[in-house]
ZAMARGU-4260 file (C-alpha; in steps of 0.2 Angstrom, whole numbers, plus 5000, padded with zeros to 4 digits):
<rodrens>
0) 5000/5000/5000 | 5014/5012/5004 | 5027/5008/4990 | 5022/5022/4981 | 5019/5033/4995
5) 5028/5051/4991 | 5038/5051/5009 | 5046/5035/5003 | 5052/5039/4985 | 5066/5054/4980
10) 5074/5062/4966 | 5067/5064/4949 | 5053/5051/4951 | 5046/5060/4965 | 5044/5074/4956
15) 5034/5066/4942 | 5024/5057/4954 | 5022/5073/4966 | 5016/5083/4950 | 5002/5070/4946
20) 4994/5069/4964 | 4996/5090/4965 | 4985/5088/4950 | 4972/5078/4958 | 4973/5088/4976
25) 4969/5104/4966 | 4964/5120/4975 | 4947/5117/4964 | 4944/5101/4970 | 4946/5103/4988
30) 4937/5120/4990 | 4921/5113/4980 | 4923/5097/4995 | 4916/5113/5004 | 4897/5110/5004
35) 4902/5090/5005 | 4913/5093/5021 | 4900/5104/5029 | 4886/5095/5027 | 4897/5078/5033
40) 4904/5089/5050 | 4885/5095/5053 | 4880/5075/5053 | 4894/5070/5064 | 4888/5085/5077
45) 4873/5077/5077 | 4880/5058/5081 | 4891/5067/5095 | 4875/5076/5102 | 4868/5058/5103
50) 4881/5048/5109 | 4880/5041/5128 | 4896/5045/5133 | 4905/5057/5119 | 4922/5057/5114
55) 4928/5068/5103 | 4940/5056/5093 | 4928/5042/5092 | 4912/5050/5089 | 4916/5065/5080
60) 4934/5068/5072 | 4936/5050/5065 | 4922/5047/5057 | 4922/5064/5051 | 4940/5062/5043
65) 4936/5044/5035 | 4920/5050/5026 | 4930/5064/5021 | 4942/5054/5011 | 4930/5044/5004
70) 4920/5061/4998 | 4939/5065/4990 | 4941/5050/4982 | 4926/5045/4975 | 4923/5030/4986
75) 4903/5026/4992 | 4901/5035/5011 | 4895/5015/5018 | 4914/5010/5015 | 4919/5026/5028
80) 4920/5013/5043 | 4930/5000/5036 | 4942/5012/5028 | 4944/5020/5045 | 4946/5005/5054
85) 4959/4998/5041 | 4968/5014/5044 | 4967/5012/5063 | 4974/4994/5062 | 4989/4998/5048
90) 4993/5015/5058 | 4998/5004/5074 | 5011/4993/5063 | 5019/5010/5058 | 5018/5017/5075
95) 5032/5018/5089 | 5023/5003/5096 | 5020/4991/5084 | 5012/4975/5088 | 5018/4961/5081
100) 5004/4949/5084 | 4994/4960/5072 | 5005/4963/5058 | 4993/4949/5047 | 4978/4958/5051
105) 4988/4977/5046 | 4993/4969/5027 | 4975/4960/5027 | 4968/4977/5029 | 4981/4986/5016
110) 4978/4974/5001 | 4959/4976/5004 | 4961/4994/5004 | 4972/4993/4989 | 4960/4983/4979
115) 4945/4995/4986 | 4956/5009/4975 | 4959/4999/4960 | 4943/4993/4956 | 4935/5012/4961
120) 4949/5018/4947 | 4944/5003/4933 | 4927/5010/4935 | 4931/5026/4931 | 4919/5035/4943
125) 4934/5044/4954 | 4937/5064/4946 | 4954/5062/4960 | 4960/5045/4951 | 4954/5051/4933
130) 4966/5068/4935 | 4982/5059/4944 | 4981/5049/4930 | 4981/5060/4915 | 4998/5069/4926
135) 5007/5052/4928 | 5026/5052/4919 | 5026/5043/4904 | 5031/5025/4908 | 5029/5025/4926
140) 5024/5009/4934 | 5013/5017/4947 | 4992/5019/4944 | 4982/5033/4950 | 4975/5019/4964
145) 4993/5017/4970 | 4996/5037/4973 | 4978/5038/4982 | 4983/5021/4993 | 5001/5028/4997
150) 4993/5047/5007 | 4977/5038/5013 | 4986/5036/5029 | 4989/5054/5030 | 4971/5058/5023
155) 4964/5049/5038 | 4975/5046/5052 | 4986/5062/5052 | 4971/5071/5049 | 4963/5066/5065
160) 4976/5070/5072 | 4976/5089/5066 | 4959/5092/5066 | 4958/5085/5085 | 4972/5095/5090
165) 4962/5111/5082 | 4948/5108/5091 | 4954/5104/5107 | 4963/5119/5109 | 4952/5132/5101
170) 4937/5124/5114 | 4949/5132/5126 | 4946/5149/5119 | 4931/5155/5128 | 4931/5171/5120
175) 4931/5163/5101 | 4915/5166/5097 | 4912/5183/5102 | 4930/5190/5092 | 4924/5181/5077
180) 4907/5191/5077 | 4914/5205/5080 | 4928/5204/5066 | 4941/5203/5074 | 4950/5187/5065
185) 4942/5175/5051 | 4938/5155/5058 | 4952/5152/5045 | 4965/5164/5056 | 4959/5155/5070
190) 4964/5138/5063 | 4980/5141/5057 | 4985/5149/5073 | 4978/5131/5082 | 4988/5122/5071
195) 5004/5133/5073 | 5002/5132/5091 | 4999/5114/5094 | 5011/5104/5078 | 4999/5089/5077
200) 5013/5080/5067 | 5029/5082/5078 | 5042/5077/5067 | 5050/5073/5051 | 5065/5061/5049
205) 5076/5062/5035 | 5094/5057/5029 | 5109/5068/5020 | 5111/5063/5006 | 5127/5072/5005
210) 5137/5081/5016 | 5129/5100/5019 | 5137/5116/5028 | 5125/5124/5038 | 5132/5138/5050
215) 5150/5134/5050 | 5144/5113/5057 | 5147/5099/5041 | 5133/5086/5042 | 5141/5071/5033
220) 5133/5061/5020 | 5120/5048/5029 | 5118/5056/5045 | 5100/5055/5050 | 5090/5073/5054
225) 5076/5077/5062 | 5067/5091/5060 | 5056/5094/5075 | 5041/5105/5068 | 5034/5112/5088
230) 5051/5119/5089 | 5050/5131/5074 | 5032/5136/5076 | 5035/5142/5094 | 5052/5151/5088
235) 5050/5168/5097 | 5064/5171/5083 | 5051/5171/5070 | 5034/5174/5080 | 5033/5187/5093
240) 5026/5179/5111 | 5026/5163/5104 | 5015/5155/5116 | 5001/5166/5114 | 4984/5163/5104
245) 4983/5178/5092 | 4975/5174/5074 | 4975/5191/5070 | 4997/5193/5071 | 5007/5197/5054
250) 5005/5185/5042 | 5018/5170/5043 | 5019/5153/5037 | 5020/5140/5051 | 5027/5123/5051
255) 5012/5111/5055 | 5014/5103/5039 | 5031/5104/5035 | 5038/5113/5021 | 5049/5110/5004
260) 5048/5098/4993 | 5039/5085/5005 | 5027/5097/5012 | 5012/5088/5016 | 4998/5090/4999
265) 4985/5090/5012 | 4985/5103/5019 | 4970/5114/5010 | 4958/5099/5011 | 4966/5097/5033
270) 4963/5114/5032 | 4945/5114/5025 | 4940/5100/5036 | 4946/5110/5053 | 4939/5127/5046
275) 4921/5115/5045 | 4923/5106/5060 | 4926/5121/5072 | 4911/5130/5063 | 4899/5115/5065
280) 4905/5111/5085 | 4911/5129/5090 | 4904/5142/5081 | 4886/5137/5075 | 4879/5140/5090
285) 4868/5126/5102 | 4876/5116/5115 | 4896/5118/5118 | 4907/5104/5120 | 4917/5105/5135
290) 4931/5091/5137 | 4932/5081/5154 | 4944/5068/5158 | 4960/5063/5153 | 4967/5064/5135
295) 4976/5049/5128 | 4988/5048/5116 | 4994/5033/5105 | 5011/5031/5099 | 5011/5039/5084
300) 5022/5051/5075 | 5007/5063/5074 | 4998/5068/5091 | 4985/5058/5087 | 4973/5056/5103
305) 4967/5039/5106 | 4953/5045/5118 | 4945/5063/5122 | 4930/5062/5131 | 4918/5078/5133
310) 4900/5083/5137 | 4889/5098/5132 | 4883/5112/5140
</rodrens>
């Protein structure tokens, strides 16, 4: 499922391959998801309203972020919950805790997603598979399905994990709604500053591939870096009073989703999904989500939360 995953591939066949799937995750595309997503966040309010004892991660963001994808893709909204699950059970082999007793079941659930995406691109119904295709360099081994299969991890579980993290902290804002009516940020201010503030994916590892100068230090050929993306997002170098939740300061691009030539493609359609999540559970008025308990999180590279309980008020 992840051989042709963009993380895993470099050089000049990353490029081609990047190109194709930019084509298919086209600003276009994702901002015309808008009615889709909106429609999809008010429905999972409504389950969370009804759900004897609400979590926010199990009753609300998950589902949310698996029938997202599905809407992306192309893929019929029943087949949200076993995408999701198969996520959830191939996301624990790739963790920092991987259990070998269910590593069958993990590559049970890949190929059965995998074939899920191959058929839906023989059938020609997905506009996503239809457009990566056309964009795929001549004589390239992979299909439009392969591309889709390879950031379906990130489309579900990574956006869990940002779109959770969003929400969590901007339910801590008490004075959220009132500055948005009165103008004093857009809901899309708001999110970015969330995900600047809390870096739902912690890390990135990479590898030199030749030795690099970087302020008078030489980093050999093969030496294994990693960039730690909390660290540069709360850089009082680059952001004055880091720390401090302020939609509304100068314009600067933060780090939550990396940056270069691996920046993460998702981040419009994470973006849109956050912007529609807080409106349906934040800002659209009705009972207010409150979160008790303790958070916990699983051992992933992402701060994905494997429990949030809340209740309304």
């Amino acid at each position: 499922m992840l051989r042709w995953g963009l993380f895993t591939l470099a050089g000049p066949e990353h490029r081609g391959l990047r190109q194709a799937v930019i084509a298919g995750l086209s600003a276009q595309r994702i901002e015309a998801l808008r009615p889709t997503i909106r429609h999809l966040a008010d429905a999972a309010r409504r389950d969370l309203l009804g759900a004897a004892n609400p979590d926010l991660v199990r009753d609300f963001v998950a589902p949310l972020s698996a029938r997202a994808f599905c809407a992306l893709a192309g893929i019929d909204q029943q087949q949200a919950g076993r995408i999701g699950f198969a996520i959830a059970v191939i996301g624990e082999q790739l963790s920092f805790a991987p259990a070998p007793d269910r590593l069958a079941a993990a590559n049970r659930e890949a190929r059965g997603l995998l074939r899920l995406l191959h058929e839906l691109e023989s059938e020609g119904q997905s506009g996503l598979m239809r457009d990566i295709a056309a964009r795929l360099p001549s004589g390239s081994a992979a299909k439009a399905a392969d591309l889709v299969a390879g950031f379906a991890f990130d489309a579900v579980e990574t956006t869990i994990s940002g779109v959770f993290c969003v929400l969590d902290y901007l339910m801590q804002q008490e004075q959220l709604r009132l500055d948005l009516s009165a103008g004093q940020y857009t809901l899309s201010d708001a999110v970015q500053e969330a995900f600047r503030l809390t870096s739902p994916t912690i890390l990135t590892a990479r590898m030199a591939a030749g030795d690099i100068v970087w302020r008078g230090e030489t980093i050999a050929a093969g030496t294994s870096l990693t960039m730690w993306w909390p660290s540069g997002n709360l850089d009082g170098w680059a952001f004055e009073q880091p720390t401090r939740f302020d939609p509304a300061r100068p314009a600067k691009r933060h780090l939550a989703f990396g940056v270069g030539g691996h920046g993460c493609l998702g981040r419009q359609l994470a973006s849109l999904l956050a912007e529609e999540a807080v409106r349906a559970l934040l800002v659209s008025g009705g009972p207010q989500p409150v979160r008790i308990g303790e958070t916990r999180f699983l051992p992933r590279f992402s701060r994905l939360s494997e429990s949030a309980p809340i209740r309304f008020v």
